[in-house]
C-alpha positions as CSV (number, residue, x, y, z in Angstrom):
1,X,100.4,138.1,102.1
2,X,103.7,136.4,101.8
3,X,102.1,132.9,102.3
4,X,99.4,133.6,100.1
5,X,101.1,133.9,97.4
6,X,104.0,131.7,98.0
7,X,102.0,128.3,99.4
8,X,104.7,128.3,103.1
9,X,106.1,131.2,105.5
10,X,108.9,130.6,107.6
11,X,109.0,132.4,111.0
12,X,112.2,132.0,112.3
13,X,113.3,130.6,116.1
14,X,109.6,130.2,116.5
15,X,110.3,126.5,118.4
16,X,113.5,126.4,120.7
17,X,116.9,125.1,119.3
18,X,116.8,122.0,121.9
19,X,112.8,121.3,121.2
20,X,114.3,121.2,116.8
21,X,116.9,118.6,118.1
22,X,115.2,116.3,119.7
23,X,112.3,116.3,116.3
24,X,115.2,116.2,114.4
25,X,117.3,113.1,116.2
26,X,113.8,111.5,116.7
27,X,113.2,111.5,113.1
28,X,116.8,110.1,112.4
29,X,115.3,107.2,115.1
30,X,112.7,106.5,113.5
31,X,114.0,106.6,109.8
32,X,117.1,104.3,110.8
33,X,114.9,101.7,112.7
34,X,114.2,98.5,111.4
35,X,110.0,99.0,110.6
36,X,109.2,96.6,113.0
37,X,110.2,98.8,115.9
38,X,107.6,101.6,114.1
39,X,104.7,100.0,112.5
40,X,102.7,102.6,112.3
41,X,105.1,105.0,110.3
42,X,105.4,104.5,107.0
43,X,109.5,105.8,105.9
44,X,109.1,106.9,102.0
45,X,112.7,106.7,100.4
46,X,114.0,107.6,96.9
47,X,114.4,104.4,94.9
48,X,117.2,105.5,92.6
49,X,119.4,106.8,95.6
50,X,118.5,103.6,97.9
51,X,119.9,101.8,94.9
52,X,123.4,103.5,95.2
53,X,126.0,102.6,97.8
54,X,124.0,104.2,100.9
55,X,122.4,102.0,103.3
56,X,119.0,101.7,103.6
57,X,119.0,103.7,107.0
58,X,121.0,106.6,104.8
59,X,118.7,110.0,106.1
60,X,119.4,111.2,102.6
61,X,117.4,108.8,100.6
62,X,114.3,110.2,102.6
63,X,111.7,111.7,100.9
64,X,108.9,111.4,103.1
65,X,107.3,110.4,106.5
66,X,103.7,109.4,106.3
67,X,101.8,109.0,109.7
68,X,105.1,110.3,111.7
69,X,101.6,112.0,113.8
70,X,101.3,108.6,115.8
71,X,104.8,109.3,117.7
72,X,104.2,110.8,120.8
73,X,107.7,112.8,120.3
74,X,107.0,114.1,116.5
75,X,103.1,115.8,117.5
76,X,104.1,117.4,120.3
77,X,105.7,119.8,117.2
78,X,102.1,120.1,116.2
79,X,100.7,120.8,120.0
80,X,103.3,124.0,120.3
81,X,101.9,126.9,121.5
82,X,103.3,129.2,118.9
83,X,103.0,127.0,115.9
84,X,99.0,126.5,116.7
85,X,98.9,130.4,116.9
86,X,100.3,130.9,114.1
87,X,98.5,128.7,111.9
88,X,94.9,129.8,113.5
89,X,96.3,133.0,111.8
90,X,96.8,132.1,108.3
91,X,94.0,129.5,108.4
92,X,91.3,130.8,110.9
């Protein structure tokens, strides 16, 4: 009910704290990278705060990753047991 009427749910310790850090320090990889070493992944990153004194490989100017689904590292997220249980239950 709770994601039907709020759009997400959050279940947590529903992926193992070691699994979360190695997404998490592969995504810091991957956003700090020049693009050539990631062609396929597209890093989206706020203009205004890229502009300010952080670097370009600053996590915080971030605001999206698009086709982050081509790293072998990042969709094993996806391939979790419990995660794909749990969304065969909200979406069938």
């Amino acid at each position: 009910r709770f994601y039907e009427k709020n759009g997400y749910i959050i279940i947590k310790k529903c992926v193992p704290p070691a699994d979360i850090d190695r997404y998490i320090d592969r995504m810091k990889t991957i956003c700090e990278s020049p693009r050539s070493d990631f062609l396929l992944i597209t890093v989206m990153r706020d203009v205004a705060l890229s502009k300010e004194e952080k670097s370009k490989a600053d996590m915080s100017t971030v605001m999206k990753i698009n086709d982050w689904q081509d790293d072998p590292v990042l969709f094993e997220y996806c391939q979790n047991e419990k995660i794909v249980a749990i969304v065969k239950d909200l979406i069938g």
